[in-house]
Phi, psi and omega in degrees: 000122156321108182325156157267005164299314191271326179315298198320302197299340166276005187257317206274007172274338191238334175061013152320316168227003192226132146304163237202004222286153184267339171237180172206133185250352138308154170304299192235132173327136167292150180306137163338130172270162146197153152335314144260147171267183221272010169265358109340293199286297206276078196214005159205314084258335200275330156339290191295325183264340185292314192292325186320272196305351169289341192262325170296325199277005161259353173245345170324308206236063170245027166214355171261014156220059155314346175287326181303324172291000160289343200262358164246060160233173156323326170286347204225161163226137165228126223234037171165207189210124165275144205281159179350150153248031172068020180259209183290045193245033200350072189100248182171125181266351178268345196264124182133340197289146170242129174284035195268196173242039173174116156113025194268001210268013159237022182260072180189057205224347173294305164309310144356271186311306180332299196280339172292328177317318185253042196229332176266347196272319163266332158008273217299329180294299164356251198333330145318298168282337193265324140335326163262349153314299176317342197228358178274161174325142182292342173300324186243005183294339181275341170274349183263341164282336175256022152279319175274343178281314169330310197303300186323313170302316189275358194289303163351291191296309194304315208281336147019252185313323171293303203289352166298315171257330163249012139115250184274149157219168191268142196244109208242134156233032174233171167286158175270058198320292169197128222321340180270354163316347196204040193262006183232025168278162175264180184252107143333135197274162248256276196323317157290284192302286187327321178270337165302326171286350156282310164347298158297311174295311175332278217287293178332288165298339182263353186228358181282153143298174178291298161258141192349143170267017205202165146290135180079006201246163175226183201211168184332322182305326181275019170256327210275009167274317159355278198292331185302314189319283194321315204281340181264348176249356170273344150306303178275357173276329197274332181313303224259339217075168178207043206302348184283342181231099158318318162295006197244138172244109176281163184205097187319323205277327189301306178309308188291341197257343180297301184286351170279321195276333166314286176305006175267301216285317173299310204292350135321278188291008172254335177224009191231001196235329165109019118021101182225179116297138150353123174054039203031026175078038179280147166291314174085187196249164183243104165335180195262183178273184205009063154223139160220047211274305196229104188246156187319159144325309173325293207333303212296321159338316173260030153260136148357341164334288203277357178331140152080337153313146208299325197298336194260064209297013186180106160227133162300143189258193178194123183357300181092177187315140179069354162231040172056007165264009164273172173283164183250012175339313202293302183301319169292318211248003207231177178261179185310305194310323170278108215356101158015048174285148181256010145066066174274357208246336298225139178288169174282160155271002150321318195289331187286322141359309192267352155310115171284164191272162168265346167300284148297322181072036169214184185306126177288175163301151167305127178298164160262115183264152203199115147328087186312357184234030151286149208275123170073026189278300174311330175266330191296161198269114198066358139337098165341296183257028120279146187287328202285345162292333151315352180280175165057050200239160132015087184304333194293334162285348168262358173278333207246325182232180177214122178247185206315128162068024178270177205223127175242201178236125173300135172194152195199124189065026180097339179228170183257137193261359208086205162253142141316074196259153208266118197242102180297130150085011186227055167290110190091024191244132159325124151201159187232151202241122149070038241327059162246120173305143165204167152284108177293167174297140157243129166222154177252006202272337218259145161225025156211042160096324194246155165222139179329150152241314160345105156120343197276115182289151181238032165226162157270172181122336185227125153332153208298332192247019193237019178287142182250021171315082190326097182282115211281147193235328159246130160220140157350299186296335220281315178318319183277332168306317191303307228253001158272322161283338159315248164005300216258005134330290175284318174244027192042205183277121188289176140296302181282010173274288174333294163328287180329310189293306172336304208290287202294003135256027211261295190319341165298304232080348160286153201295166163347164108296152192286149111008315178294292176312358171231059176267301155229186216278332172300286169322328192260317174317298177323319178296320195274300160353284179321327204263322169265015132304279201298292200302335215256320171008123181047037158224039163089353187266339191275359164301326166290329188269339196275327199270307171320318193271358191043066194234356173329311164321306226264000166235001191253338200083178178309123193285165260353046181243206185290351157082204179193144178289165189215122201245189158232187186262047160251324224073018179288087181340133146278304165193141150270156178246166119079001193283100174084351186294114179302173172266012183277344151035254184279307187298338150304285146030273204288345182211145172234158177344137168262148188285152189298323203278346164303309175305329185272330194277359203207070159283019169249050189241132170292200191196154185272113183324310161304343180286324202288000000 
């Protein structure tokens, strides 16, 4: 079997089955074209598996820079989008989006169009493969059925992701001829779509292998991490409410049975396929501060190390150097010094705070942000700009992020330049550490003291837009967090959901929770929270979880009230939110726009009660 790395670079070399258009002014893209026709084409399996991968590399890339989508949480800023890199991205559905903690929910009409784009795009394979099913051999009817169930898991995933930000949308399961097939649908109410993607994840999980058949392919564990997800956020809408989508009636019993079927379907996939984290959830070893010779195990989950690890129950691949098709991780997350990356990404300074001690296994004191060129500010006890506030944390904070004088590899042409140490506000400058000369980090993106390490490659060879990082859209950790808090919804804290949370901080290095912290369903919801803040970081979920739990309130205050700044570690207001903010706001926030032009093209599409 072919990697789908070499499928991707063949799809996008011959345009057999998927166009490539940089815009799109329809709800949905026209059927694939091709060069053959399609009585031509559809005629033996590996025909059916060339359209699967042709259908990942379209969907790929409305879900492989989800960090952007961190910035509508409190921790991560993201104060732009770097434009297309010219692959297979039909445009860039992220780009144009806004990425603040407030005010993003009529910035996405891009993103929209996009996943319909990927919503005809598995159609046509469905709608194909399941046509040569009828007439095909008894030998191949079970590979062909799990070609469609792969497909099916992503058409899921896609409307997912729709009915998460807009609520009801219209549900199309046929290909998509011409435009006037679908210039009079309605937005299906939220409960209907949701059970057709239980639908699609089922038929996905009964027809997948266990394991994947391919690099880059997915298997039972991902249909059935899938659906528990779906079951765990149709849980907290019917818990928390969704008062912003006028069809939707929450409903507790609805809720309790959701978060029950949701901890089955994790607890399956936790225990049933043979499963581990990374490095089995070893902490590894951690270098002193400001070395970074030996970094934590975490970091390495986000390198290539891990393609293809258990831990990554579902990731996109990506090409890598020469085939147009890399990831742009380096480039969003990384300054100038690293082949002349723009740092679109950068965590807050907020987030070092939620680093636990390894000592205690609870909160260190709270840093002092200080003027470093206050008398003893580098030295003083809890300083911000001491390096020395920082020992004995969370190892996954010297994996994810990096403050004054932590140190990365420099590149430039392909090659390495050394190491780099990061200096807030001191870009491109001579300093000698220990009497060695280096050069800061330049960077122009960071406004609060800190910058990734998450995501940075620490070799040289490849360009800023040429990473071949599988990027995870599921992992293991993120599941086991799901299925404690599912579990701890309904029966408060289990043992074994404790356990589980424990596994994934052990990867920190810290200790157990404490007994106080699994004392109620509160305290251990706090704990789990806690644990999806650090582990989950820059990879698109804390924005989701804010909207699901309806905490928007509840990290922001209150509407009209004084809102809250976002600082760096000199102690310089940054920005404020939420300052005065009505609740209609909050109720934008919480649902988002259908887009107007979609609405002019279809007037028989509704607008979501806050828009109106």
């Amino acid at each position: 079997m072919k990697s789908i790395k070499s499928i991707l670079s063949m799809t996008m070399l011959t345009g057999l089955l998927l166009t490539a258009s940089s815009c799109m002014h329809d709800l949905l893209e026209q059927e694939p074209t091709t060069e053959l026709s399609a009585g031509a084409f559809w005629k033996t399996e590996d025909d059916a598996t060339f359209a699967l991968n042709g259908a990942y590399s379209s969907i790929r890339p409305v879900f492989d820079r989800d960090y952007y989508l961190d910035g509508h949480g409190e921790y991560v800023r993201t104060r732009g989008t770097s434009a297309t890199n010219g692959n297979l991205r039909l445009g860039d559905a992220y780009h144009s989006g806004d990425y603040n903690p407030t005010g993003y929910g009529d910035n996405f009409d891009k993103m929209y169009r996009y996943l319909y784009g990927g919503v005809n795009r598995t159609n046509y394979v469905i709608e194909n493969v399941n046509n040569m099913i009828a007439t095909a051999k008894p030998e191949s009817i079970e590979k062909l059925q799990a070609i469609v169930g792969e497909a099916r898991l992503l058409r899921g995933m896609v409307y997912f992701r729709l009915i998460s930000m807009w609520g009801d949308v219209p549900y199309i399961s046929k290909v998509i001829g011409d435009n006037s097939e679908v210039a009079n649908l309605t937005r299906l109410p939220i409960a209907q779509v949701k059970d057709s993607i239980m639908a699609d994840f089922t038929y996905a999980y009964e027809k997948l292998p266990a394991k994947p058949a391919g690099v880059g392919r997915a298997g039972k564990p991902a249909a059935l991490a899938f659906r528990g997800k779906l079951q765990l956020y149709w849980a907290c809408w019917n818990r928390f409410g969704w008062p912003e989508l006028d069809t939707f009636k929450a409903d507790a019993n609805a809720a309790t049975a959701a978060y029950t079927a949701a901890a089955a379907d994790f607890n399956s996939v936790i225990n049933d396929y043979g499963l581990v984290l990374f490095r089995n959830g070893e902490p590894g070893s951690i270098d002193s501060l400001g070395k970074a010779d030996n970094l934590p195990n975490y970091y390495y989950l986000f390198t290539p190390v891990a393609n293809n690890d258990p831990e990554i129950i579902m990731g996109f691949t990506h090409g890598g150097t020469g085939t147009a098709q890399g990831e742009e991780l380096m480039r969003d997350v990384a300054g100038r010094s690293h082949e002349g990356s723009q740092c679109w990404v950068s965590p807050r300074y907020e987030i070092a705070d939620r680093y636990q001690s390894t000592v205690t296994g609870d909160f260190a004191p709270k840093l002092v942000p200080m003027n470093p060129t206050a008398d003893g500010a580098r030295t003083a006890p809890n300083s911000a700009v001491n390096p020395a506030s920082y020992k004995n944390r969370d190892f996954r904070m010297k994996a994810s992020i990096m403050w004054d004088y932590e140190v990365s590899v420099g590149m430039n042409s392909l090659k390495s330049t050394g190491w780099c140490p990061f200096i807030y506000k001191t870009w491109n400058q001579p300093v000698t550490i220990d009497g060695v000369k280096y050069t800061t980090y330049n960077t122009d993106g960071s406004n609060s003291g800190y910058v990734f390490r998450k995501f940075l490659r620490n070799y040289a060879g490849q360009g800023r837009s040429d990473g071949d990082y599988n990027f995870p859209v599921m992992r293991l950790a993120d599941v086991y967090l799901m299925y404690a808090e599912a579990t701890n919804a309904v029966n408060g804290p289990t043992a074994d959901a404790i356990a589980l949370v424990n596994k994934v901080r052990h990867r920190g290095n810290l200790p157990e929770l404490t007994t106080a912290k699994t004392a109620s369903a509160d305290a251990f919801f706090a704990a789990i929270e806690q644990e999806r803040i650090i582990e989950l970081l820059g990879e698109g979920q804390r924005g989701f979880d804010l909207r699901r739990w309806r905490a928007l309130e509840r990290v922001w205050g209150a509407p009209y009230g004084e809102g809250l700044w976002r600082i760096d570690s000199h102690g310089a207001n940054q920005s404020r939110y939420f300052q005065n903010a009505p609740e209609r706001t909050y109720q934008q926030n919480y649902i988002f726009r259908i887009p107007p032009g979609e609405r002019d093209r279809n007037p028989s599409l509704t607008q979501n009660t806050p828009w109106l």
